[in-house]
C-alpha positions as CSV (number, residue, x, y, z in Angstrom):
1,X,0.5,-13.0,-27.7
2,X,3.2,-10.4,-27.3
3,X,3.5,-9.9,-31.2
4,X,0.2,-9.7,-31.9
5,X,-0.8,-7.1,-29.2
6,X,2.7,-5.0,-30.3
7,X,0.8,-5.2,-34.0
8,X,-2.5,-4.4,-32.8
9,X,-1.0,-1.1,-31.1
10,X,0.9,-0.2,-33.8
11,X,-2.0,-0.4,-36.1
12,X,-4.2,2.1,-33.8
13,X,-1.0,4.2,-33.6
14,X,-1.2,4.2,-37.2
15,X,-4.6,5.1,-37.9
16,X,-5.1,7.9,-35.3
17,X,-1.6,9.6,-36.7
18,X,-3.0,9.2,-40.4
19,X,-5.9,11.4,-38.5
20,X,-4.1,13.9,-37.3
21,X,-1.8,14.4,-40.4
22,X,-5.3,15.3,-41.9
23,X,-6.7,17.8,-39.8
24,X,-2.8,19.3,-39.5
25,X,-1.8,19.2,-36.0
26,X,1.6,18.2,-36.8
27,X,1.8,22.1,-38.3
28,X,1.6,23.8,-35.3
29,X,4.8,25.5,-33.7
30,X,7.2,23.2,-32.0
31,X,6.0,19.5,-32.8
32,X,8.6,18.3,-34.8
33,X,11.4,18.8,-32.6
34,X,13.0,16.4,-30.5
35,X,11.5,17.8,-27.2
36,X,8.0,17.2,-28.5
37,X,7.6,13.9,-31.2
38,X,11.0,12.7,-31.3
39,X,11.2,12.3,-27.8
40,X,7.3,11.3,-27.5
41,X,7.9,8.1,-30.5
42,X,11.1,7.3,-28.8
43,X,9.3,6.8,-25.2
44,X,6.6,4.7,-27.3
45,X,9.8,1.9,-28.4
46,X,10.5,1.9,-24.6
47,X,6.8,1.3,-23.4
48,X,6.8,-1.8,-25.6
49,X,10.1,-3.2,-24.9
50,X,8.7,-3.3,-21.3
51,X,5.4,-4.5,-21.6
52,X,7.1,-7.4,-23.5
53,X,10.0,-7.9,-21.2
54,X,7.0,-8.0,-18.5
55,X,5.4,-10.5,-20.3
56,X,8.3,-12.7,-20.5
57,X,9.2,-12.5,-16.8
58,X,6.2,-13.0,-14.9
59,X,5.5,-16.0,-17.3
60,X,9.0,-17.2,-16.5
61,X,8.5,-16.5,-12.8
62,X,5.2,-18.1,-12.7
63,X,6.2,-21.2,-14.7
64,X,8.6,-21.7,-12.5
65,X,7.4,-20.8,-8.9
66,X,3.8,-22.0,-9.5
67,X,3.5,-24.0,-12.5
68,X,-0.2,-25.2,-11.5
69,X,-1.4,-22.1,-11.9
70,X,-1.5,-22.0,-15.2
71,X,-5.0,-21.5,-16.4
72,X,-6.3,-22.0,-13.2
73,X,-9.5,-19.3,-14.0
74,X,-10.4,-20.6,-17.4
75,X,-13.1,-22.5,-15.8
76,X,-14.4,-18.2,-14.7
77,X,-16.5,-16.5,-16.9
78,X,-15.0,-14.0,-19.1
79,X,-17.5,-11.5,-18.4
80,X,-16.6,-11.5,-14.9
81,X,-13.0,-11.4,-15.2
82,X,-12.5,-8.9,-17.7
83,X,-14.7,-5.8,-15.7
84,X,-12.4,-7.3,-12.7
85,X,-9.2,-7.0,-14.5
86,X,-10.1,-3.7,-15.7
87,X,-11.6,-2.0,-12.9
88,X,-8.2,-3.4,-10.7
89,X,-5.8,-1.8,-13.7
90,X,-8.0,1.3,-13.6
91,X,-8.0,1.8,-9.7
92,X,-3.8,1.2,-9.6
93,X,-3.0,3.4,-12.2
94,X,-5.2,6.2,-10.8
95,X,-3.5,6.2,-7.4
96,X,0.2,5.9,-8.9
97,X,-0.8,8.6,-11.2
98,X,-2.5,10.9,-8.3
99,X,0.8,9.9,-6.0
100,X,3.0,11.3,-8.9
101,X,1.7,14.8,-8.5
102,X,2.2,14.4,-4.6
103,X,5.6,13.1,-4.1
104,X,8.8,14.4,-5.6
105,X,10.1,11.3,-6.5
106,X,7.4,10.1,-8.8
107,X,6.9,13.3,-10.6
108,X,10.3,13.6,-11.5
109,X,9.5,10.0,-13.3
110,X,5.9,11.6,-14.5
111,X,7.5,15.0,-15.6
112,X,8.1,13.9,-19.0
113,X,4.5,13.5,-19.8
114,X,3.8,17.1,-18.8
115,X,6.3,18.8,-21.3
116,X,4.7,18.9,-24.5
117,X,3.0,21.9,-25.5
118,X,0.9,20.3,-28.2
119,X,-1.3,17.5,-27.5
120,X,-1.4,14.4,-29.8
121,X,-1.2,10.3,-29.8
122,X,2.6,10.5,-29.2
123,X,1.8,11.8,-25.6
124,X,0.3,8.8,-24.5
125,X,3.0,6.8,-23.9
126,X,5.5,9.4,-23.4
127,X,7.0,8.2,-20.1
128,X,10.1,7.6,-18.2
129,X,10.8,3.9,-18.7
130,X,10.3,4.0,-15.0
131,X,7.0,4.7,-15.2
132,X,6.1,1.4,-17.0
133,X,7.5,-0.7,-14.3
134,X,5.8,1.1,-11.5
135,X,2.0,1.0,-13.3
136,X,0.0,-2.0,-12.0
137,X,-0.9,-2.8,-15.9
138,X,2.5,-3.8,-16.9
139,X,2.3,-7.2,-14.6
140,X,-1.4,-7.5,-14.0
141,X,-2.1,-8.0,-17.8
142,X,0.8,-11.1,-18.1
143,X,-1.1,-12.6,-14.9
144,X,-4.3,-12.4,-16.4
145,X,-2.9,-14.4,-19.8
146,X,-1.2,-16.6,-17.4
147,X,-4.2,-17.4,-15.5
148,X,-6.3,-18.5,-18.5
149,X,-7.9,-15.2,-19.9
150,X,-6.1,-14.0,-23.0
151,X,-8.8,-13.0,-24.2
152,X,-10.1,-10.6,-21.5
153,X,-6.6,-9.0,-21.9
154,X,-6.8,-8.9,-25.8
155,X,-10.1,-6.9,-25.1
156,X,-9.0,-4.5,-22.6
157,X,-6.3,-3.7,-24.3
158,X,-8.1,-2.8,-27.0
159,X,-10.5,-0.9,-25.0
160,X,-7.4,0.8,-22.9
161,X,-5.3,1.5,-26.5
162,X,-8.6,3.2,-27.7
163,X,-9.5,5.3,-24.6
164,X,-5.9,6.9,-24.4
165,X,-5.4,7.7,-27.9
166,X,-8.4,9.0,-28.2
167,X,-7.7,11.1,-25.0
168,X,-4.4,12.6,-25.7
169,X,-5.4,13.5,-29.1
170,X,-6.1,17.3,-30.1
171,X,-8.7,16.5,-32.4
172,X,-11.9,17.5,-30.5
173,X,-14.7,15.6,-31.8
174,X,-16.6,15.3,-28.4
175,X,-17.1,19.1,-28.0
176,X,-19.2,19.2,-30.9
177,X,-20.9,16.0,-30.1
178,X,-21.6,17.8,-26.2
179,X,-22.7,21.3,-28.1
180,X,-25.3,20.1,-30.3
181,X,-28.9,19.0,-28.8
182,X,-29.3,15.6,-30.9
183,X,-26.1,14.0,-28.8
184,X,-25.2,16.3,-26.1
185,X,-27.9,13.2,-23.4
186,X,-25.9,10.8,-25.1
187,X,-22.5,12.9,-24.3
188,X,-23.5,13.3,-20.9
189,X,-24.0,10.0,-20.3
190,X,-20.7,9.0,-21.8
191,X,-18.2,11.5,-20.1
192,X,-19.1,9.9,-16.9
193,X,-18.5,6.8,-17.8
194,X,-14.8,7.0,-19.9
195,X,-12.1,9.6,-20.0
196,X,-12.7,11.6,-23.0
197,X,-10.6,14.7,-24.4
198,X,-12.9,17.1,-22.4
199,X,-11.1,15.5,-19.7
200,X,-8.0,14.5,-20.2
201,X,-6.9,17.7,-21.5
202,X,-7.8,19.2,-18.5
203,X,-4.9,17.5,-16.6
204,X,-2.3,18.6,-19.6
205,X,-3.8,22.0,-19.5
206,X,-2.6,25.6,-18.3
207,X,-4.5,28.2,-17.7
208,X,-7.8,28.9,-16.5
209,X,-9.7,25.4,-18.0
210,X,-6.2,23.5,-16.7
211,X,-5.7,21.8,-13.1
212,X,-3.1,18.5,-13.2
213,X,-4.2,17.8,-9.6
214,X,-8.0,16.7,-11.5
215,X,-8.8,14.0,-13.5
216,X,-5.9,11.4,-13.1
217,X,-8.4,8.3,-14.4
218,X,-6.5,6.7,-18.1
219,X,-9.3,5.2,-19.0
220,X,-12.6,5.4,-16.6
221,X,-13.6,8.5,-14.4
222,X,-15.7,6.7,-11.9
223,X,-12.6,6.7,-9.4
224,X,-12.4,10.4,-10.1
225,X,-16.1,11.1,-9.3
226,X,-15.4,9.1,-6.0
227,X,-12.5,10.8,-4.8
228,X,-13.5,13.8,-6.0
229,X,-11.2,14.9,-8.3
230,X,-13.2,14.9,-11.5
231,X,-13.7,17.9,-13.5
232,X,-15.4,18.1,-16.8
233,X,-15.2,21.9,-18.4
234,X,-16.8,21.4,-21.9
235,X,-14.2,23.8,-23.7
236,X,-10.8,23.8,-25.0
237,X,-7.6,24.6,-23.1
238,X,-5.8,28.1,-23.2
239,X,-2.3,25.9,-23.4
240,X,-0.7,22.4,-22.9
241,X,2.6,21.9,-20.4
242,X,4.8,22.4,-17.5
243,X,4.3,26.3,-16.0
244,X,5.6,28.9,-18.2
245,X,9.3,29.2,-17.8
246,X,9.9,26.1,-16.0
247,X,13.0,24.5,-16.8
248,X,12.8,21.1,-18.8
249,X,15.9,18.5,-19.1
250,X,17.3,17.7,-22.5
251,X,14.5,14.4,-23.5
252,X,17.4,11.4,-22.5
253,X,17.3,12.8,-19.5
254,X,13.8,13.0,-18.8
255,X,13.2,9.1,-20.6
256,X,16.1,7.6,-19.7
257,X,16.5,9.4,-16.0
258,X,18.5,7.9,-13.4
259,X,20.8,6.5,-16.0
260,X,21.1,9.9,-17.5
261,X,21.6,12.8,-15.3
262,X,22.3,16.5,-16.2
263,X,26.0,17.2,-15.3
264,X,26.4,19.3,-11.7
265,X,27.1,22.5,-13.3
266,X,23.7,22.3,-15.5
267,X,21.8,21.4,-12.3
268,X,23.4,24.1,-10.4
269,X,22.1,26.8,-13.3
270,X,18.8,25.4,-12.9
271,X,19.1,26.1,-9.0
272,X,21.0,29.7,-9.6
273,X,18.2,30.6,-12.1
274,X,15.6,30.0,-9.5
275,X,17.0,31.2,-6.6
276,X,17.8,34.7,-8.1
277,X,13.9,35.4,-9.2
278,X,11.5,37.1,-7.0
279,X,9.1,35.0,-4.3
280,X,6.0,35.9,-7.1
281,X,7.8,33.9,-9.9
282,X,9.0,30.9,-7.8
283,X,6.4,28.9,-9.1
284,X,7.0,29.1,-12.7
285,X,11.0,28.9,-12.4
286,X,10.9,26.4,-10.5
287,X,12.6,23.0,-11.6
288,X,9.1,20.7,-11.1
289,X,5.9,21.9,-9.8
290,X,3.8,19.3,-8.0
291,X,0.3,20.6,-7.1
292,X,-1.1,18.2,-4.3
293,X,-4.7,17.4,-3.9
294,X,-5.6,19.9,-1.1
295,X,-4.1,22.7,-3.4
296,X,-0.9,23.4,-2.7
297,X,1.8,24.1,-5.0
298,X,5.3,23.0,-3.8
299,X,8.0,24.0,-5.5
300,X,10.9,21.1,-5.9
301,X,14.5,22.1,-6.5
């Protein structure tokens, strides 16, 4: 099970990059540096080291603590226990997500998606490994296999896989699919059902069709339309990224943090930098940014 969703990963990896080798977006200023796809591909070796290391412990831990649990839902209709397992996922990941632009701690884990500048399938699972231990997903999907459902979880990871490449990718199909009149109903219908680019972007984006507090659904919006935090602009971002000017730690750093830390004099130029510019440019000097739901930016140092 844990080879064959690794392969099936890899494959979609492979055919959406093949994509956008063909429509050039790995031309564009500053992708091909190790702050942007080198530490991006690097964070997507980590995500599957843990989803399979999760795999092996909660089977392990199961086995073990509650061996006659195994398949105890295979008598359950598939159709009911994959919109279940989904909607379950769906709702943990939006609140760990939402809580990581609300409490230092977590966005100093989240940061690292929020760096690159250009938007592509290598954001996706650009992470601190942290961040795959904390998200429901990693040990919900194992439970569900162990349960008796492999197959919901063979499905929703491919429905998952396909939302959030599609997402992160800077090849903007839906906004000609939402401009022209023969699909824009169908469009409409559609964006408030999965996350699309339209709004997904928005949460990477700067500027005037940017906000990171909106939009924090991976996969569905329907949690964002309840807590009202949905936001769909129909048009393409000025810019990707942290704030202009914001400092960014070297990429072990921001994958590999707490295990690798800046040293106290690189830290301490971070805090001298901020502290000597004016009130006015706080914001974008400032060493994370975490905008909270009501509106307000605070600054962490």
């Amino acid at each position: 099970m844990i080879i064959h969703s690794t392969m099936f990963v890899l494959v979609l990896l492979a055919l959406f990059a093949a994509l956008e080798v063909a429509f050039g977006l790995y031309r564009r200023p500053g992708v091909l540096t190790m702050r942007e796809l080198g530490a991006s591909l690097l964070s997507v070796g980590a995500y599957l080291v843990i989803r399979g290391a999760s795999f092996v412990a909660v089977i392990w831990a199961l086995g073990s603590l509650w061996p006659g649990s195994e398949d105890a839902l295979a008598d359950v209709s598939p159709w009911l226990v994959l919109p279940v397992y989904l909607l379950l996922d769906e709702y943990g990941l939006y609140w760990v997500h939402r809580l990581s632009h609300e409490r230092p701690w977590l966005w100093r884990i989240h940061k690292p998606h929020h760096v690159p500048r250009n938007m592509n399938i290598a954001v996706t699972y650009r992470e601190n490994w942290l961040w795959d231990v904390l998200v429901p997903g990693t040990w919900l999907a194992p439970l569900v296999v162990w349960l008796g459902h492999p197959g919901a979880y063979v499905v929703g990871l491919a429905f998952r896989t396909l939302i959030a490449l599609m997402e992160h990718s800077d090849l903007r199909w839906d906004l000609h699919l939402q401009q022209s009149r023969f699909t824009r109903p169908v469009m409409r219908v559609l964006e408030r059902i999965v996350s699309l680019p339209d709004t997904h972007h928005v949460h990477h984006g700067v500027g005037r069709f940017g906000n990171a507090m909106k939009n924090y659904g991976a996969t569905l919006v329907c949690f964002d339309w309840l807590h009202g935090t949905l936001m769909i602009p129909h048009a393409r971002q000025e810019g990707f990224g942290l704030p202009e000017g914001a400092p960014v730690e070297p990429w072990a750093e921001q994958l590999f943090w707490p295990f690798v830390r800046s040293t106290k004099d690189e830290r301490a130029d971070r805090r001298r930098l901020i502290e000597q510019t004016s009130p006015t440019a706080d914001l974008a000097m400032a060493e994370a940014v975490i905008t909270t739901v009501d509106g307000r930016a605070v600054v962490v140092r």
